[in-house]
C-alpha positions as CSV (number, residue, x, y, z in Angstrom):
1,X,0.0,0.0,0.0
2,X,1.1,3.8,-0.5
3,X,2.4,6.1,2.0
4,X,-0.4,8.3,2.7
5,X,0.1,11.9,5.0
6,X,-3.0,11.1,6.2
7,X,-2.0,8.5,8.9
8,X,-2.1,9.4,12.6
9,X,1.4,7.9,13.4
10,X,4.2,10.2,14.4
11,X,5.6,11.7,11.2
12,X,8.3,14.6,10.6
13,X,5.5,16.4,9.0
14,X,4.2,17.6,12.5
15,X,7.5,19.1,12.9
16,X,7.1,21.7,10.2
17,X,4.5,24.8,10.4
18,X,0.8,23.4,9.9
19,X,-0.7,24.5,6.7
20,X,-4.5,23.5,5.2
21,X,-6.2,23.6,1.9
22,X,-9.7,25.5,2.3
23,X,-12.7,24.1,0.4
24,X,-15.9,26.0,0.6
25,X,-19.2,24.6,-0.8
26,X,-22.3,26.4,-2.1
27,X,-25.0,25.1,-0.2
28,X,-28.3,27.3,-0.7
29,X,-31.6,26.3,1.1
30,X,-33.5,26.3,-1.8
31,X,-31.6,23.6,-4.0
32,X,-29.2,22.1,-2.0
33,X,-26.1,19.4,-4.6
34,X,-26.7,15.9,-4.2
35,X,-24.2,14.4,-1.9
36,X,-22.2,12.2,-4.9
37,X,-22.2,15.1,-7.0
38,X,-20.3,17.4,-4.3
39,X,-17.8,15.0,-3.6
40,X,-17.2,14.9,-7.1
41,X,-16.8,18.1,-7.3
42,X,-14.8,18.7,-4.7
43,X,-12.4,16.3,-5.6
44,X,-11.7,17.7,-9.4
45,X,-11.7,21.0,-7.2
46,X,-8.6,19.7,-5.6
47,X,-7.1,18.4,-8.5
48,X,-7.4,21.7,-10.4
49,X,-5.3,23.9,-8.0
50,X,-2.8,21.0,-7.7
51,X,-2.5,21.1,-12.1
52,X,-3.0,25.5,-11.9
53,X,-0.3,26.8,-12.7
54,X,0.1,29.8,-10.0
55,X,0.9,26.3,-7.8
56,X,3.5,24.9,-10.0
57,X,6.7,25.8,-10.4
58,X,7.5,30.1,-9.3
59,X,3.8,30.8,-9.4
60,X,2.3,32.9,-7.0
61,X,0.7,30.1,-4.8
62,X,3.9,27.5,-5.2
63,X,5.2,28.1,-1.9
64,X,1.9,28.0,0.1
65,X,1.6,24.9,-2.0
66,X,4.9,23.2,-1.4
67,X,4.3,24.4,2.4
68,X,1.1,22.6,2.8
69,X,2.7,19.6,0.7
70,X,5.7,19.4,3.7
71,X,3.4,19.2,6.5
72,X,-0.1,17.3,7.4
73,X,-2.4,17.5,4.0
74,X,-5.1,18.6,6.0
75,X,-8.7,20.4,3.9
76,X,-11.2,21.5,5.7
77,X,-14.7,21.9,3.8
78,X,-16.7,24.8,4.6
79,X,-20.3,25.7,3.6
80,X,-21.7,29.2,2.6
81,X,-24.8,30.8,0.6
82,X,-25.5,34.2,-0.5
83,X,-23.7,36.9,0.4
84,X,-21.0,34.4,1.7
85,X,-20.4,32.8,-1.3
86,X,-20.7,36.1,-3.1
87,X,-17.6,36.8,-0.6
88,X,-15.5,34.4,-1.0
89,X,-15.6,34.0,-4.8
90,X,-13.9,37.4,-4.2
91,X,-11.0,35.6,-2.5
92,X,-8.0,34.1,-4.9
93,X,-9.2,30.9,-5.7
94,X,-11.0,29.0,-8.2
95,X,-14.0,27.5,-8.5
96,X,-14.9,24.1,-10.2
97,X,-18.7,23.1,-11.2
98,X,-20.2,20.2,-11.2
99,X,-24.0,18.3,-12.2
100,X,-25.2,21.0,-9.7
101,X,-22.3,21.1,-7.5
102,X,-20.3,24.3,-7.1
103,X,-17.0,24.1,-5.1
104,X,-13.9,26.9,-4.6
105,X,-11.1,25.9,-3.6
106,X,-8.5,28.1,-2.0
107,X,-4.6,28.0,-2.1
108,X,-3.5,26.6,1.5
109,X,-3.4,29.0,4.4
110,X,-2.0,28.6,7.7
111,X,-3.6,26.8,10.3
112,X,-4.4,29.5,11.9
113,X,-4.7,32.0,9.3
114,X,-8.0,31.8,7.7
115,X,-9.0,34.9,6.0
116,X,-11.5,36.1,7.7
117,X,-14.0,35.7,5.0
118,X,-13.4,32.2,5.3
119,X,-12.9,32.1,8.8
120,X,-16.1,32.6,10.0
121,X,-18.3,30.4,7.7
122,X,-19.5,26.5,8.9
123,X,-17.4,23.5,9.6
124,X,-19.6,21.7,10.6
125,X,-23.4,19.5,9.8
126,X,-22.9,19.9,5.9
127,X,-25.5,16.9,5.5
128,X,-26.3,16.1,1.5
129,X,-28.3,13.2,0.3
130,X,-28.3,11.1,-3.2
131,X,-32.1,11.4,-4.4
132,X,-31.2,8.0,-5.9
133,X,-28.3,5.8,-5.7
134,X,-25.4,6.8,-8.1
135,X,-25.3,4.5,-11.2
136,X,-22.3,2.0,-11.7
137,X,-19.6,3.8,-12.2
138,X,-18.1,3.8,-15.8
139,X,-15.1,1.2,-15.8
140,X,-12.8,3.0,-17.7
141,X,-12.8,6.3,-15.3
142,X,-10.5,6.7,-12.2
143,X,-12.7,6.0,-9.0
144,X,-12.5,7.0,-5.6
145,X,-13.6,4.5,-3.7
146,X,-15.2,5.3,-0.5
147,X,-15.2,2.9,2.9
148,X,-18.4,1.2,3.7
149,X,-17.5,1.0,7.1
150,X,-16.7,5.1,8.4
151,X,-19.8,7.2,8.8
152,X,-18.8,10.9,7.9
153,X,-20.9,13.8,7.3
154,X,-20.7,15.2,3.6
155,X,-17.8,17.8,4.4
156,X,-16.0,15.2,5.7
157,X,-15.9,13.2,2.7
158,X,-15.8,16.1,0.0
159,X,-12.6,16.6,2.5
160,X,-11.8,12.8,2.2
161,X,-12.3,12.6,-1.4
162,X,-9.7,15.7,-2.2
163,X,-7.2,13.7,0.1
164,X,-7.8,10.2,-2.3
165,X,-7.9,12.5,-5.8
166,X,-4.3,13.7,-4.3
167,X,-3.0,10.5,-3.7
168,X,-3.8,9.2,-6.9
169,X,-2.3,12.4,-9.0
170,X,0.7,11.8,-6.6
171,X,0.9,8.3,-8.3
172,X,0.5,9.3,-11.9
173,X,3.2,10.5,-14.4
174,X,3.6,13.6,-15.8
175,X,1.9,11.9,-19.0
176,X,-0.5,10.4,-17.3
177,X,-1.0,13.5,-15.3
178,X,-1.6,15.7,-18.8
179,X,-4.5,13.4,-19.8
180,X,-6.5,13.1,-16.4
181,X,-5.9,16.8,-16.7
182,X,-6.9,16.8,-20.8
183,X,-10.2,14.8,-19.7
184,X,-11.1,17.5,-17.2
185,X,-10.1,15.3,-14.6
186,X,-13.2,12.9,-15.2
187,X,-13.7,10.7,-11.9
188,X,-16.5,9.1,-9.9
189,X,-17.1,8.4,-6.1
190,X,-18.5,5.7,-5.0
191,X,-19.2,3.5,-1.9
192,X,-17.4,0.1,-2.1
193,X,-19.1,-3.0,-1.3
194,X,-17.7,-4.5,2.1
195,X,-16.1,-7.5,-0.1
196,X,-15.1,-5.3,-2.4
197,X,-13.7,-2.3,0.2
198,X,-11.5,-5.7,2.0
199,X,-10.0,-6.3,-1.8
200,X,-9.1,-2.7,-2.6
201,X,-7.2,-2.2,0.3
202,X,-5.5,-4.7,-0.1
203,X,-4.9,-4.4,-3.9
204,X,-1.7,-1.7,-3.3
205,X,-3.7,1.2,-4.4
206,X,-3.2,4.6,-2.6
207,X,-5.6,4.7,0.6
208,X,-6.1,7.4,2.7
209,X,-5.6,7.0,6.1
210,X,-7.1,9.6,8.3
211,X,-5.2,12.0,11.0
212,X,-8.4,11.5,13.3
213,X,-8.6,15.1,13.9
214,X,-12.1,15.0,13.4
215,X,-15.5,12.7,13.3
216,X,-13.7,9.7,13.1
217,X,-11.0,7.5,14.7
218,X,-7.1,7.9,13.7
219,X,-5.6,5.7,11.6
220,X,-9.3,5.0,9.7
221,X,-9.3,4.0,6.1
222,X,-11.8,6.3,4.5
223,X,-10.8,6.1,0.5
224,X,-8.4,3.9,-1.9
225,X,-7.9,6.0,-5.0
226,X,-8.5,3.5,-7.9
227,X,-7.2,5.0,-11.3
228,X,-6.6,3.0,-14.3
229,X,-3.0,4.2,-14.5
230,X,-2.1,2.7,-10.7
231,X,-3.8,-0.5,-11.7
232,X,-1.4,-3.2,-10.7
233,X,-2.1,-6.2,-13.5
C-alpha cells in the first residue's frame, strides 16, 4: 500500500509549520447538490489547483503549496450561501462546477490563518443526500472508492475525497497526469461494497488514512484511489 500523509502515526511532517487547503461549498436552502455530485466536485476541485499553474513551479501560490505539501495534508470543507459565497468568490481561488455542484477551492493558508471571510463560515453538519443511488460507475474512469465502514458527514468526505484524488495524482506521471488533466479530470465516487472495500485495500492502491482530527477514529481507512494508471495487473 502507498504512504499516505494522512495516517495518525508520528511523522516529521508535524514538525514543520501546519498548513490546510480550504474548500468552501455552495449550499443554498433552496436547492441544495446531491451528496455524490459534491464529492465529485470537490475532488476535481482539488485536483485543479494542484495542475493550476500559479501552484506549480514560481507561481504565486507554489510556496503556500509546497508548504502545505511538507506538512499534514489537512482540507477542511466549509459551507456558505448568499452573500458568503458572493464573498468568498472574491477571494484568490478557483471555482470548479459540477452536475449542480459548485466548489472553490483556496490556495493553503495557515492553520491559523483563515482569511476572515473564510474564517467565519460553517465546519460543521454539511448533511447532502443522493435522491437515488449513483449509477455503476463507468469502468474506464479513475474511481474513488469510498469505505463502507466510516460514517462521515458530507464535508468530511468532499474533505476525504480531495485527500484520495491527491494520492492518486501523486501516483501518476507527468503523462498520465496531462491526460487526467486533458479529460477534465473525469472521476467518480463511489461507496465500495464491504467485499469489495477488503479487496481494494489490499490491492496496493493509494488509501487514505485519516489523521483523526475529526469525526472519526485515527488511523481509519476512509478512501483507496482507484485510477486506471495505478492499476497493478
Amino acid at each position: 500500500m502507498s504512504e499516505s500523509p494522512f495516517q495518525a502515526e508520528p511523522n516529521p511532517r508535524d514538525e514543520a509549520p501546519q498548513f490546510v487547503l480550504p474548500l468552501v461549498v455552495r449550499l443554498e436552502r433552496a436547492e441544495p447538490p446531491a451528496r455524490t455530485d459534491a464529492l465529485e466536485t470537490a475532488a476535481r476541485a482539488v485536483l485543479v489547483l494542484l495542475s493550476d499553474e500559479r501552484s506549480t513551479g514560481d507561481g504565486e501560490w507554489a510556496g503556500a503549496v509546497r508548504d502545505w505539501q511538507d506538512a499534514r495534508i489537512r482540507k477542511v470543507v466549509r459551507r456558505a450561501r448568499g452573500a458568503e459565497w458572493r464573498r468568498a468568490g472574491q477571494l484568490p481561488g478557483i471555482t470548479v462546477t459540477g452536475k449542480a455542484a459548485e466548489v472553490r477551492v483556496f490556495p493553503p493558508v495557515p492553520l491559523d490563518g483563515w482569511p476572515k471571510e473564510l474564517a467565519k463560515l460553517q465546519v460543521s453538519g454539511t448533511e447532502l443526500d443522493d435522491p437515488q443511488a449513483p449509477a455503476e460507475a463507468d469502468p474506464g474512469l479513475p474511481v474513488l472508492w469510498m469505505s463502507p465502514e466510516v460514517q462521515m458527514s458530507a464535508g468530511k468526505a468532499m474533505a476525504q475525497a480531495g485527500h484520495g484524488a491527491q494520492l492518486a495524482w501523486w501516483g501518476l506521471s507527468p503523462q498520465e497526469r496531462a491526460a487526467w488533466r486533458a479529460a477534465g479530470f473525469a472521476l467518480a465516487v463511489r461507496t465500495a461494497r464491504p467485499e469489495r472495500w477488503r479487496e481494494l485495500t489490499a490491492s496496493g492502491l493509494p488509501v487514505v488514512r485519516d489523521a483523526g482530527f475529526t469525526e472519526i477514529a485515527p488511523g481509519s481507512c476512509t478512501v483507496v484511489a482507484d485510477h486506471p494508471a495505478l492499476r497493478r495487473p
